[in-house]
MILODREN-592530 format. One line per field, with one value per atom (N, C-alpha, C): atom name; x, y, z. Coordinates in steps of 0.05 Angstrom, whole numbers. Example, Ala and Ser with C-alpha at 12.3 -4.5 7.8 and 13.67 -1.06 7.14 Angstrom:
<atoms>
name (N | CA | C | N | CA | C)
east (264 | 246 | 264 | 257 | 273 | 258)
north (-114 | -90 | -66 | -45 | -21 | 1)
up (156 | 156 | 156 | 142 | 143 | 157)
</atoms>
This chain:
<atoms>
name (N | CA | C | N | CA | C | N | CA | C | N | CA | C | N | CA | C | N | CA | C | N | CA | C | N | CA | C | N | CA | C | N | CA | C | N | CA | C | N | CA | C | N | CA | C | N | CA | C | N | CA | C | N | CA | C | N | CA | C | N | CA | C | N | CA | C | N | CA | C | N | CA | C | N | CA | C | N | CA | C | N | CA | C | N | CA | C | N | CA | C | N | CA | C | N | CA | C | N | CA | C | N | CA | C | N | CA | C | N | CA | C | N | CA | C | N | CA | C | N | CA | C | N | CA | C | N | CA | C | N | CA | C | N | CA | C | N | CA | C | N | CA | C | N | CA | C | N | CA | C | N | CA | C | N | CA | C | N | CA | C | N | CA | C | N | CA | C | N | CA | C | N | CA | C | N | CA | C | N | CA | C | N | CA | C | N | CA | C | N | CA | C | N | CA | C | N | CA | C | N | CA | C | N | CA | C | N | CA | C | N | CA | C | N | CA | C | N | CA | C | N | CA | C | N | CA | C | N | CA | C | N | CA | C | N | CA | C | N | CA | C | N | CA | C | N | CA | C | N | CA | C | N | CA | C | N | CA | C | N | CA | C | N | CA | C | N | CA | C | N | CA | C | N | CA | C | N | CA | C | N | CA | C | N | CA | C | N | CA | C | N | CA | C | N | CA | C | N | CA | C | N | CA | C | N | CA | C | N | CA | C | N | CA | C | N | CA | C | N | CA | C | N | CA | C | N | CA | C | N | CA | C | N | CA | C | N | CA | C | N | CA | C | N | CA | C | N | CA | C | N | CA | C | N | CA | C | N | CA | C | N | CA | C | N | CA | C | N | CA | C | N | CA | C | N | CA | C | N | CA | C | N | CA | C | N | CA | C | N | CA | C | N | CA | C | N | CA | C | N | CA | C | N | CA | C | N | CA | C | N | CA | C | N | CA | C | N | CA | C | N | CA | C | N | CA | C | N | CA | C | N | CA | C | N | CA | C | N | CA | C | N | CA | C | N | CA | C | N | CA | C | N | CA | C | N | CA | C | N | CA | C | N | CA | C | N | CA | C | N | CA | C | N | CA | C | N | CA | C | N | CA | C | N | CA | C | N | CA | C | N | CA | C | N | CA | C | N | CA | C | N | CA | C | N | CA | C | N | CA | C | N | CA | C | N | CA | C | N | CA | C | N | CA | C | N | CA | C | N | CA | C | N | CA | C | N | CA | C | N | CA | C | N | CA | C | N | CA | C | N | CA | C | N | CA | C | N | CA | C | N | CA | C | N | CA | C | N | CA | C | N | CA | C | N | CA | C | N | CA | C | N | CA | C | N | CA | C | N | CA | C | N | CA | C | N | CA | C | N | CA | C | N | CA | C | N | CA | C | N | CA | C | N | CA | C | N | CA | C | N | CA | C | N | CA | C | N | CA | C | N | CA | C | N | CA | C | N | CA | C | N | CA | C | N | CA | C | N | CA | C | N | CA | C | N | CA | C | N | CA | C | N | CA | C | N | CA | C | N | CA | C | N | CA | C | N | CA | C | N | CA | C | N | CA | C | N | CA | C | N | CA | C | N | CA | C | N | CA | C | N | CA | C | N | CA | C | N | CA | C | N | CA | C | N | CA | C | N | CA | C | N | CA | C | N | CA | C | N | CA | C | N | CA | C | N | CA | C | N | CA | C | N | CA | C | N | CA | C | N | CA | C | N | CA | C | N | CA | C | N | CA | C | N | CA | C | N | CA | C | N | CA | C | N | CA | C | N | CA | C | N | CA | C | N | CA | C | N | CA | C | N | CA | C | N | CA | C | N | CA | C | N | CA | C | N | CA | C | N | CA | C | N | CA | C | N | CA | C | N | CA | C | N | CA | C | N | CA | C | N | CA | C | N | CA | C | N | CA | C | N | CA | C | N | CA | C | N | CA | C | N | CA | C | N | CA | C | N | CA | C | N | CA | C | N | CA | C | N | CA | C | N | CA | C | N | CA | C | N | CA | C | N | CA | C | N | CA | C | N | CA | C | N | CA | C | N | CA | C | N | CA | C | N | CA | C | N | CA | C | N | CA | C | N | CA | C | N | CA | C | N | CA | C | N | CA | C | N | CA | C | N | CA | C | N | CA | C | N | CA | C | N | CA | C | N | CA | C | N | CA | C | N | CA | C | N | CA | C | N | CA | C | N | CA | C | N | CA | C | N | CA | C | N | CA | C | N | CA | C | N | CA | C | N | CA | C | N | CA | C | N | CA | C | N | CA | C | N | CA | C)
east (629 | 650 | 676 | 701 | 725 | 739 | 751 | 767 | 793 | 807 | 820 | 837 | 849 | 869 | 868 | 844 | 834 | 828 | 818 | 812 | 841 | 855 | 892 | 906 | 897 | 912 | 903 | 865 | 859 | 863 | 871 | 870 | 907 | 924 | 951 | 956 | 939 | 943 | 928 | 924 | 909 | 931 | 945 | 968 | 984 | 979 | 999 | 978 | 955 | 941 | 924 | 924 | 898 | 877 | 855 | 838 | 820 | 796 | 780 | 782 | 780 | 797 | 770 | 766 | 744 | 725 | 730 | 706 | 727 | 727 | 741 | 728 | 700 | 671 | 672 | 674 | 680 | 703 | 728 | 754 | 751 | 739 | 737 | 724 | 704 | 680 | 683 | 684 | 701 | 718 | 744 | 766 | 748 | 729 | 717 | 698 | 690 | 678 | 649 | 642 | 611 | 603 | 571 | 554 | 554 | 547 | 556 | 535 | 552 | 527 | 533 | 518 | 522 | 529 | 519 | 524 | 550 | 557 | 590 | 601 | 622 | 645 | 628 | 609 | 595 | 575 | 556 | 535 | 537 | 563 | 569 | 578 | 609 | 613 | 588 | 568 | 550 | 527 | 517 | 499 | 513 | 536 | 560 | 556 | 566 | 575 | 541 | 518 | 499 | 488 | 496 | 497 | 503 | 527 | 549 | 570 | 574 | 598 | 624 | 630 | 642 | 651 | 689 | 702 | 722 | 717 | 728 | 758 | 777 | 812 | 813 | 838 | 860 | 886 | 905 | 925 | 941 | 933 | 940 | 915 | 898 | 882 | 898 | 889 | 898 | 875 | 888 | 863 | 878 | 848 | 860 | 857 | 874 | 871 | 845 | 843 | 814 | 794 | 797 | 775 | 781 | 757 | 754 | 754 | 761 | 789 | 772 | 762 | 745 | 755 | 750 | 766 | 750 | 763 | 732 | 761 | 755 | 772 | 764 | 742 | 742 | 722 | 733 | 730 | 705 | 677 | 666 | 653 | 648 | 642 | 612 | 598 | 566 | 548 | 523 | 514 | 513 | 514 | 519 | 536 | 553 | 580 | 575 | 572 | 567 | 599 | 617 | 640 | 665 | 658 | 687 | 680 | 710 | 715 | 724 | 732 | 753 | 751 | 746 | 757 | 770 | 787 | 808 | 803 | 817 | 826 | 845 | 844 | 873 | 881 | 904 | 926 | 936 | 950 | 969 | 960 | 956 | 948 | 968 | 954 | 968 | 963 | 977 | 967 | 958 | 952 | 950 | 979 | 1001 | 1026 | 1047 | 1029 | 1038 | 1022 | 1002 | 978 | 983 | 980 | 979 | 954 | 954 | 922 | 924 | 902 | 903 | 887 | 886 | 870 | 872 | 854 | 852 | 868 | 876 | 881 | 907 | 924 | 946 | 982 | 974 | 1003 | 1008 | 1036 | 1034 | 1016 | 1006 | 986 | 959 | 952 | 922 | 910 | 935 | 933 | 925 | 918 | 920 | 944 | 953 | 975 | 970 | 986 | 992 | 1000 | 985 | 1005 | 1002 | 1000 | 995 | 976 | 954 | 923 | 942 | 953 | 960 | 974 | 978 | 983 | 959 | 935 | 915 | 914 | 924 | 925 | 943 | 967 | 989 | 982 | 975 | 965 | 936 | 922 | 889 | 877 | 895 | 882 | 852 | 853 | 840 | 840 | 829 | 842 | 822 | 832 | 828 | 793 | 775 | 749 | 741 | 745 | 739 | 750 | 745 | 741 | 715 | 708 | 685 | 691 | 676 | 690 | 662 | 647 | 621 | 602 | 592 | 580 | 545 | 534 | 504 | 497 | 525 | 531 | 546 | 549 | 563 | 581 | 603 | 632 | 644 | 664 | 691 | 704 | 719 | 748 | 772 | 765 | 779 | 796 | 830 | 845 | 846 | 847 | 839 | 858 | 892 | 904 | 903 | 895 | 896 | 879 | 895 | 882 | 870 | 849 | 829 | 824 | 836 | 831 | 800 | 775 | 757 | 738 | 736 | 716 | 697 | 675 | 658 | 642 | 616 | 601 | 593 | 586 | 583 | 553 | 529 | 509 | 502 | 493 | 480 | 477 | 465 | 458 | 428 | 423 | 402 | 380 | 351 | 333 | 337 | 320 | 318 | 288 | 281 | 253 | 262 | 237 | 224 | 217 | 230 | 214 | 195 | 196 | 164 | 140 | 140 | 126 | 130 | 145 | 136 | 122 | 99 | 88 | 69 | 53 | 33 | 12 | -11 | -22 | -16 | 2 | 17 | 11 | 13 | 14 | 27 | 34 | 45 | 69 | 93 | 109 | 128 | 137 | 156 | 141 | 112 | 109 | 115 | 102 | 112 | 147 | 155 | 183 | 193 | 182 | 195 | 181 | 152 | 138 | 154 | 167 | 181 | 210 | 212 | 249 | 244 | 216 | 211 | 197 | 196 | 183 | 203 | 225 | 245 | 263 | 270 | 282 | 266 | 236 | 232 | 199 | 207 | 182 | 150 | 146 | 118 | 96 | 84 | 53 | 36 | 20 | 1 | -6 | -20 | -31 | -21 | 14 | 36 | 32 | 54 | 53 | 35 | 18 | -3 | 1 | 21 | 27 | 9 | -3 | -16 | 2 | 12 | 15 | -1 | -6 | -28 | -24 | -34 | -29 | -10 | -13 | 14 | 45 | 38 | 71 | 78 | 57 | 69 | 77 | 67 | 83 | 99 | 108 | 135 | 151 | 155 | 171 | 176 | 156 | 162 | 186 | 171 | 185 | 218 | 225 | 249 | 264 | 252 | 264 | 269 | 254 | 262 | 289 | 287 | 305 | 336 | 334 | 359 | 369 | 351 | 361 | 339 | 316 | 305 | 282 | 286 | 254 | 244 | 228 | 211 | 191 | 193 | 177 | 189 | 221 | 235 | 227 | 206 | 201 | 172 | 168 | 144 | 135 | 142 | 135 | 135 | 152 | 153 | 180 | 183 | 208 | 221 | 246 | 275 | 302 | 315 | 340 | 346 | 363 | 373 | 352 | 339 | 317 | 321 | 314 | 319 | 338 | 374 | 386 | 383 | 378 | 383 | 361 | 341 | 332 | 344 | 362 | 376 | 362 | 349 | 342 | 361 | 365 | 375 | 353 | 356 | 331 | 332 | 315 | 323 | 309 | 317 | 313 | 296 | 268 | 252 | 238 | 240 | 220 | 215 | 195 | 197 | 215 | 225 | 237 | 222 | 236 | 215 | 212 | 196 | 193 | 222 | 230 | 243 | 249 | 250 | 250 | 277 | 294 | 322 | 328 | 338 | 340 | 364 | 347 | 373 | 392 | 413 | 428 | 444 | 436 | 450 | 461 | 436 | 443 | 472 | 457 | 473 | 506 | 511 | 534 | 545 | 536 | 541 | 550 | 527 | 536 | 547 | 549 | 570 | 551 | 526 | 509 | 490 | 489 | 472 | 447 | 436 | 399 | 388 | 405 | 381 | 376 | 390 | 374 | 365 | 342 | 318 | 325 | 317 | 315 | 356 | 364 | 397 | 405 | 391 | 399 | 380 | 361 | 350 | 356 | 371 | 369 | 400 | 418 | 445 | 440 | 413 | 416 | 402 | 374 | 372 | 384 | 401 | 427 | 439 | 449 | 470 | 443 | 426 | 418 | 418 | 410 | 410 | 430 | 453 | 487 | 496 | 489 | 505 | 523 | 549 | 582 | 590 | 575 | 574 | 566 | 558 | 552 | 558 | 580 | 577 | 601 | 590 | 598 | 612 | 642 | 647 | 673 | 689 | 711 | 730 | 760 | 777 | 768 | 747 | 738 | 718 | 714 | 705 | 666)
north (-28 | -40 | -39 | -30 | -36 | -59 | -65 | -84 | -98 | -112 | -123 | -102 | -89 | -74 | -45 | -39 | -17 | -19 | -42 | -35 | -48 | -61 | -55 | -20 | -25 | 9 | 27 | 30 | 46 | 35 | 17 | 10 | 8 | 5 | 24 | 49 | 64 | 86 | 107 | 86 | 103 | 103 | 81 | 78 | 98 | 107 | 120 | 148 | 147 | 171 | 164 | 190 | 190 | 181 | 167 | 164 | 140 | 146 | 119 | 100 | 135 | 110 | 103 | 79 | 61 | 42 | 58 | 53 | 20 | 3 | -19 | -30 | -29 | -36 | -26 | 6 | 25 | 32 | 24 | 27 | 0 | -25 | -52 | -43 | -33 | -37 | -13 | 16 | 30 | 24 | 15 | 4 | -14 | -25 | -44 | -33 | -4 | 22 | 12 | -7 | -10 | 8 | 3 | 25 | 4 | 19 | 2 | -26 | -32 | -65 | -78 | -81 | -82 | -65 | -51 | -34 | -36 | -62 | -72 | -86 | -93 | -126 | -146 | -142 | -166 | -176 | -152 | -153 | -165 | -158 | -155 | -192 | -194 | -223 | -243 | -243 | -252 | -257 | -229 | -234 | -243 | -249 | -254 | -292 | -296 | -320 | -338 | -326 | -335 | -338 | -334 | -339 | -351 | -356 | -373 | -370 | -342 | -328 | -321 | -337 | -336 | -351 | -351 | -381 | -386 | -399 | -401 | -406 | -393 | -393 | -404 | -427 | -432 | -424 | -445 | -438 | -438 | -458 | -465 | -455 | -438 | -438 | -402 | -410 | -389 | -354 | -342 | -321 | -304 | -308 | -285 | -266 | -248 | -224 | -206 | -182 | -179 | -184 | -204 | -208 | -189 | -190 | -186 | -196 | -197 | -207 | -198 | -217 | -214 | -228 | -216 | -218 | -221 | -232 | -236 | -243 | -237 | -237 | -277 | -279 | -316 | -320 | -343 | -352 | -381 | -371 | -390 | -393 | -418 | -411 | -420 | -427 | -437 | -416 | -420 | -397 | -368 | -350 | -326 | -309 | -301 | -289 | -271 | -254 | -214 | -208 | -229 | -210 | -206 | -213 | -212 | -177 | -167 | -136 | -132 | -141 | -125 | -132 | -117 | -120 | -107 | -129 | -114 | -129 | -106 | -107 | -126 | -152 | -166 | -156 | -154 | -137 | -163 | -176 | -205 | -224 | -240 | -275 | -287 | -306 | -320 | -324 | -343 | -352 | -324 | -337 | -316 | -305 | -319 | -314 | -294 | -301 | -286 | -268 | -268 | -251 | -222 | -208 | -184 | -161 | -151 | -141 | -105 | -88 | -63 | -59 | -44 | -37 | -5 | -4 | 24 | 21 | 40 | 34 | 21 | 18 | -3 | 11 | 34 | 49 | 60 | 79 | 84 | 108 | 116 | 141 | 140 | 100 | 99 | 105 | 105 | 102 | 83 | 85 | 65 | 44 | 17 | 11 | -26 | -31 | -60 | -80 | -100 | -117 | -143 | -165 | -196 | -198 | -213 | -220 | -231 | -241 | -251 | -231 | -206 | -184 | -169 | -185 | -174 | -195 | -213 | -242 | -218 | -220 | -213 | -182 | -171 | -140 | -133 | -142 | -147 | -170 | -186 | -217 | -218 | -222 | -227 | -244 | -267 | -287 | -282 | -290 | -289 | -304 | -296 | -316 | -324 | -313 | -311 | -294 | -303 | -284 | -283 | -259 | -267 | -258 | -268 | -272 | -258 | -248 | -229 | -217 | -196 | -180 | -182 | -164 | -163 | -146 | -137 | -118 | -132 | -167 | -170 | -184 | -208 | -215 | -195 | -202 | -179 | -177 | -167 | -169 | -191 | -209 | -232 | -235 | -236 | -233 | -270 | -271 | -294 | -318 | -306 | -338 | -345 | -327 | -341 | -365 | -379 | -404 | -411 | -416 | -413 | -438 | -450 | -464 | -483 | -464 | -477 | -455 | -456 | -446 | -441 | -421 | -407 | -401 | -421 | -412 | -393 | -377 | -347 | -354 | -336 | -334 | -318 | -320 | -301 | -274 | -256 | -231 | -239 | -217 | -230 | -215 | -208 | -201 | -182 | -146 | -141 | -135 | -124 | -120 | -89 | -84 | -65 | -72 | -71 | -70 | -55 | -38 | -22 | -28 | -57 | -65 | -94 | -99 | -125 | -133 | -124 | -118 | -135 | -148 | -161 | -150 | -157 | -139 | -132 | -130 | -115 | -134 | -120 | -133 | -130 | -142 | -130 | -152 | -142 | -154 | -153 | -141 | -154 | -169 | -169 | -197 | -226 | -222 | -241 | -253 | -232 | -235 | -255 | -243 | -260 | -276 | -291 | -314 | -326 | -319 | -345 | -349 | -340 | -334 | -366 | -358 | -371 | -400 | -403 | -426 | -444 | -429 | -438 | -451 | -438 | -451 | -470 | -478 | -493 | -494 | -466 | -454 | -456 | -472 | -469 | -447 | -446 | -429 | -442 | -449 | -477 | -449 | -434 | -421 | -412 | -412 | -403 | -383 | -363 | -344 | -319 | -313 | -300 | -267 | -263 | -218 | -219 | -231 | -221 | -229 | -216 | -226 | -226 | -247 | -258 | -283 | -302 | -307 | -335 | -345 | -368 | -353 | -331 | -312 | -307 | -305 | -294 | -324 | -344 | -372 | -380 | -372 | -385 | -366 | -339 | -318 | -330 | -330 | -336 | -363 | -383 | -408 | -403 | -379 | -377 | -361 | -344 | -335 | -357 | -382 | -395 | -415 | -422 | -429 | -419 | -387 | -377 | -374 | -381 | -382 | -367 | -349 | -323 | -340 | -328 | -343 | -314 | -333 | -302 | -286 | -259 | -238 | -236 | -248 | -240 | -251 | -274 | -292 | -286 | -259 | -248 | -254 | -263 | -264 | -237 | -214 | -190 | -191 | -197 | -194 | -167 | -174 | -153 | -165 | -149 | -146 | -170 | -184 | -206 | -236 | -228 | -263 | -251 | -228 | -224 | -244 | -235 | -235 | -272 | -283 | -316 | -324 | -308 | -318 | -309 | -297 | -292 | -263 | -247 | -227 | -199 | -190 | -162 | -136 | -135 | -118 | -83 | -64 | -44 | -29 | -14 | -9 | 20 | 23 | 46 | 52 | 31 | 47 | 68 | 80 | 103 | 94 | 115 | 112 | 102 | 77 | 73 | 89 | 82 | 97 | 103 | 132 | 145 | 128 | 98 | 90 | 93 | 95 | 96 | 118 | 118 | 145 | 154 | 187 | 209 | 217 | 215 | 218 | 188 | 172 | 151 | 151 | 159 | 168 | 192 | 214 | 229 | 235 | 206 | 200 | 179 | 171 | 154 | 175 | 194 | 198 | 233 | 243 | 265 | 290 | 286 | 312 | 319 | 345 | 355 | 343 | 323 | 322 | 349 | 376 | 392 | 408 | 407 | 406 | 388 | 383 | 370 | 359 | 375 | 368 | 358 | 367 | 365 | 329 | 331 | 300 | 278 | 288 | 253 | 261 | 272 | 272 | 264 | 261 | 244 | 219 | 224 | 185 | 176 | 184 | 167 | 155 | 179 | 169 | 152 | 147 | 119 | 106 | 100 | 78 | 66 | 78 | 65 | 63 | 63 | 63 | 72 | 94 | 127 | 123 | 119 | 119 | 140 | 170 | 196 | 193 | 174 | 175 | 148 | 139 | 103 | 110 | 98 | 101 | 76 | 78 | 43 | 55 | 33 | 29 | 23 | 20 | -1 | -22 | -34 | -61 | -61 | -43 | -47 | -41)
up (-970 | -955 | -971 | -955 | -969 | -984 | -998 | -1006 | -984 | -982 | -969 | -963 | -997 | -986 | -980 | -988 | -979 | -951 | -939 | -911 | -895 | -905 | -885 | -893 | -910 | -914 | -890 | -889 | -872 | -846 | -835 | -813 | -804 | -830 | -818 | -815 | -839 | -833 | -804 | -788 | -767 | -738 | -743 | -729 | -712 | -684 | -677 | -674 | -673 | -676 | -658 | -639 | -609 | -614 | -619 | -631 | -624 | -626 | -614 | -589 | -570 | -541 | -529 | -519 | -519 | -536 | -555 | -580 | -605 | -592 | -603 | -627 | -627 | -644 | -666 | -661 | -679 | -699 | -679 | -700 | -716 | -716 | -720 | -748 | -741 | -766 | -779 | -772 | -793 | -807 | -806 | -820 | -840 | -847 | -853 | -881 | -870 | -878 | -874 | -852 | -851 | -824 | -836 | -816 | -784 | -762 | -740 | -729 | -718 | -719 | -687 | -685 | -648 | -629 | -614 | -584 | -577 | -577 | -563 | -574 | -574 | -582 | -570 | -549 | -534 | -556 | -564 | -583 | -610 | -617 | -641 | -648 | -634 | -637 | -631 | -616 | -608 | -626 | -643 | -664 | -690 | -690 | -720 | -709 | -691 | -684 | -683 | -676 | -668 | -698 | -714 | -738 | -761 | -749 | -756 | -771 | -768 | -784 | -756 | -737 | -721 | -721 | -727 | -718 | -685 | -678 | -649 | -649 | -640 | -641 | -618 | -629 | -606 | -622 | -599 | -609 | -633 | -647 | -673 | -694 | -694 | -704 | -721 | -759 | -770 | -777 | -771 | -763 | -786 | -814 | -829 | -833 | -847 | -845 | -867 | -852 | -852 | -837 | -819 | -806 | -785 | -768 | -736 | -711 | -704 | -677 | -657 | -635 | -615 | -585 | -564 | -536 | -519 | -506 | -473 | -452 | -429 | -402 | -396 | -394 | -400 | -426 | -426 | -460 | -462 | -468 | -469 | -496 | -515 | -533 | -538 | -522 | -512 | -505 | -517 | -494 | -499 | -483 | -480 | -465 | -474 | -446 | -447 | -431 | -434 | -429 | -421 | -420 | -430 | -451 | -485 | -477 | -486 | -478 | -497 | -520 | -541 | -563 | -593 | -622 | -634 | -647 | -665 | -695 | -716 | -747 | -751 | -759 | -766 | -803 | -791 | -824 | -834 | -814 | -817 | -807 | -826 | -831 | -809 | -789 | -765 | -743 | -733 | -704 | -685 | -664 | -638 | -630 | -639 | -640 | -660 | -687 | -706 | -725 | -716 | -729 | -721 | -745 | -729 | -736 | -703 | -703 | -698 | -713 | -703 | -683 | -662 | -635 | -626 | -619 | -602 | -570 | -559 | -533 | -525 | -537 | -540 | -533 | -542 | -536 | -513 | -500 | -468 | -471 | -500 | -487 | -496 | -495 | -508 | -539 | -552 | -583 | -593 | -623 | -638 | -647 | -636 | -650 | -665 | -664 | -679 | -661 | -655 | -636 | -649 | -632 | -631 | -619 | -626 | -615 | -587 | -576 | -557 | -532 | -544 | -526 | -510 | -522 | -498 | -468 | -479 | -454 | -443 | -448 | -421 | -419 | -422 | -419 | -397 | -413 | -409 | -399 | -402 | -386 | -403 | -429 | -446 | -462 | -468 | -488 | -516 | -528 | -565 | -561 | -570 | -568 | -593 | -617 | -639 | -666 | -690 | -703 | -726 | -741 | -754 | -786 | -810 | -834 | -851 | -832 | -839 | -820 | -837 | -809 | -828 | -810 | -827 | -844 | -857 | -883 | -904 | -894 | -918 | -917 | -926 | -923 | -914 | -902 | -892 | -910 | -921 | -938 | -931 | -925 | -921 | -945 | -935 | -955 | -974 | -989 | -1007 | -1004 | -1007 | -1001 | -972 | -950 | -929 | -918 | -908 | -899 | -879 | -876 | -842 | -835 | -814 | -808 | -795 | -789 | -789 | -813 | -838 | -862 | -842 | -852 | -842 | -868 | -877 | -912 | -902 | -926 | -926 | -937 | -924 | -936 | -951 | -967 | -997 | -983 | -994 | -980 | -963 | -950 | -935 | -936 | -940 | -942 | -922 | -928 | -922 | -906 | -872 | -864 | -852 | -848 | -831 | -805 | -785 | -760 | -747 | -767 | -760 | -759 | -790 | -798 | -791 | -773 | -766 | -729 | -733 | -695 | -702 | -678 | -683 | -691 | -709 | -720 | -742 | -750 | -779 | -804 | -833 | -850 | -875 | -896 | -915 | -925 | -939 | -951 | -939 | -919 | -887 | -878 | -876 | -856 | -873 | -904 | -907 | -914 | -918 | -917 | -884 | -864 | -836 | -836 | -853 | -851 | -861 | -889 | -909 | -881 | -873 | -864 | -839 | -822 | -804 | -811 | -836 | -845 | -854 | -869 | -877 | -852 | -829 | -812 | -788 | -802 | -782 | -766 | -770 | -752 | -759 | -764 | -771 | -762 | -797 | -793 | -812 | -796 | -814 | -832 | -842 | -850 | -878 | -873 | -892 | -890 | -906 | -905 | -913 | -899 | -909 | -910 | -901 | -894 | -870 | -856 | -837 | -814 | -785 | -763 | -742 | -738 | -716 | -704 | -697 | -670 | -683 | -710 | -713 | -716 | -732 | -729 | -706 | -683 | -657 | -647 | -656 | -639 | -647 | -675 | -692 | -679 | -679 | -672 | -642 | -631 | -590 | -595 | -607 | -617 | -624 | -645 | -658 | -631 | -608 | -591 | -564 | -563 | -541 | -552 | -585 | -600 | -591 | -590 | -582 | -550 | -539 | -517 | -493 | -510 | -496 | -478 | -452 | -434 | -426 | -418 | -395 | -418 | -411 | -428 | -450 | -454 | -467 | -502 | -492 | -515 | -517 | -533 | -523 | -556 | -579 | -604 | -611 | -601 | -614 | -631 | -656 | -662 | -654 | -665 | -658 | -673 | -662 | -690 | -683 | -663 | -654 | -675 | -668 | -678 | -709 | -723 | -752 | -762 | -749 | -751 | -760 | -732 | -728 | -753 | -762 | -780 | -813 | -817 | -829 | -846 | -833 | -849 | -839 | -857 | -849 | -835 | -810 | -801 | -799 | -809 | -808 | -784 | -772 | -746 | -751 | -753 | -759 | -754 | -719 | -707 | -678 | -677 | -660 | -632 | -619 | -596 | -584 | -557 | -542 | -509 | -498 | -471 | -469 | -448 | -439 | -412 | -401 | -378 | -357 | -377 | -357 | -334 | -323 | -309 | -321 | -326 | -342 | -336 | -307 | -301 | -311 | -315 | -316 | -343 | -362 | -395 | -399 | -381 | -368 | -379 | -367 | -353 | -380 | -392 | -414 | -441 | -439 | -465 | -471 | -440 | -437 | -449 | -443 | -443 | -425 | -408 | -387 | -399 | -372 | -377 | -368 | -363 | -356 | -388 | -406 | -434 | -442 | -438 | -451 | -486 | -506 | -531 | -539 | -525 | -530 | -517 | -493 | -486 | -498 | -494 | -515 | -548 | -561 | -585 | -576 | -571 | -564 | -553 | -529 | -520 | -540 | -563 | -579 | -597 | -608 | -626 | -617 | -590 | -576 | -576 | -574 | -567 | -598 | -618 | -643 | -650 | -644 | -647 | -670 | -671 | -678 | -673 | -697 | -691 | -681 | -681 | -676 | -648 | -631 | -607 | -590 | -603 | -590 | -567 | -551 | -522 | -512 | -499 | -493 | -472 | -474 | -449 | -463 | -445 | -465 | -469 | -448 | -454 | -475 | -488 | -520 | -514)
</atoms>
């Protein structure tokens, strides 16, 4: 990851150059020099904040620089919103008034430029939802005398897993790694941590997913990146593709390669789906 001033430098010097039109996520967390972390600005602020490395802006609230500057068309901070559309790079320490932010998309020909977090309200009808002061690579470069008005502790680094290795059934030193993670926050396994997953890891896990909000199948005790995350582990994503279920015209159409080559389109939609900066796909709305 860059340094403070290493990452305003790269993020002026991109200024004024065609570049990254849609991809808001991407110009955000490049400038940053980290590998990509969430699908979208939706995903992203969402697994940062669900975490608790997300501070909520108003109007008087000081947004420093370095961080990441997050947008939604309405602003809820409960819950889950799918519809925050935008991140940006803040250079300059300051309000939503005087802060100043880098963005994709911003000039009359869809460039990169510099504005006021508050130029997406009157532009975009977007209001400011957040910013975040770490991602799951790490502190940001949060410039040091700036003053933030709601602190955000920073957690130590965070254990790394395998999600390959964490299925039910599985065993080893990821399982016990997500036993301690899940014991620590709560979750009981009478058993402790044993490396085996079986049927108390599958109820603490179901448990830590109804925790966040997940019902349905959704709280199936199969971990995934999201619950890692809330349990504070860093998760590495290694495992095989799953079913082909989408329809390929729809992939198609996302990620700008004929499904009638075969080996050419799922080796581009798997790359987007694992969010390949080489393949990340978005809107102006990020």
């Amino acid at each position: 990851m860059r340094d403070f001033e290493g990452a305003v430098a790269a993020a002026k010097q991109r200024v004024g150059k065609s570049e990254m039109h849609g991809l808001c996520q991407g110009l955000s967390r490049s400038t940053i020099g980290v590998p990509a972390f969430g699908r979208s600005a939706s995903v992203a602020w969402e697994l940062c904040r669900d975490r608790g490395w997300g501070v909520a802006v108003d109007a008087t609230t000081v947004i420093p620089a370095g961080s990441i500057v997050y947008y939604s068309s309405r602003v809820g901070f409960s819950g889950h919103d799918p519809s925050v559309g935008h991140a940006t790079f803040c250079v300059k320490t300051g309000t939503v008034d005087t802060a100043v932010v880098v963005s994709n998309d911003v000039g009359p020909h869809k460039e990169i430029g510099a504005v006021h977090p508050k130029w997406f309200k009157q532009h975009w009808h977007m209001s400011v939802r957040g910013y975040i002061t770490r991602c799951p690579f790490g502190a940001l470069p949060i410039e040091k005398k700036a003053a933030q008005s709601h602190p955000v502790p920073l957690a130590p680094d965070d254990p790394a897993v395998h999600l390959s290795a964490l299925v039910p059934g599985g065993k080893g030193p990821d399982v016990v790694t997500l036993q301690e993670a899940l014991i620590k926050q709560g979750f009981a396994i009478e058993a402790g941590a044993t490396g085996n997953y079986k049927d108390q890891t599958i109820a603490a896990v179901t448990a830590a997913q109804i925790a966040q909000g997940f019902t349905g199948d959704d709280a199936d005790g199969i971990i995934g990146r999201k619950t890692c995350l809330f349990l504070g582990l860093t998760p590495i994503d290694d495992r095989p593709p799953e079913a082909k279920d989408v329809p390929k015209e729809l992939i198609a159409d996302l990620v700008g390669v004929s499904s009638a080559d075969e080996g050419a389109f799922w080796e581009h939609a798997d790359a987007a789906a694992a969010g390949d900066p080489a393949n990340e796909v978005g809107s102006t709305s990020g």
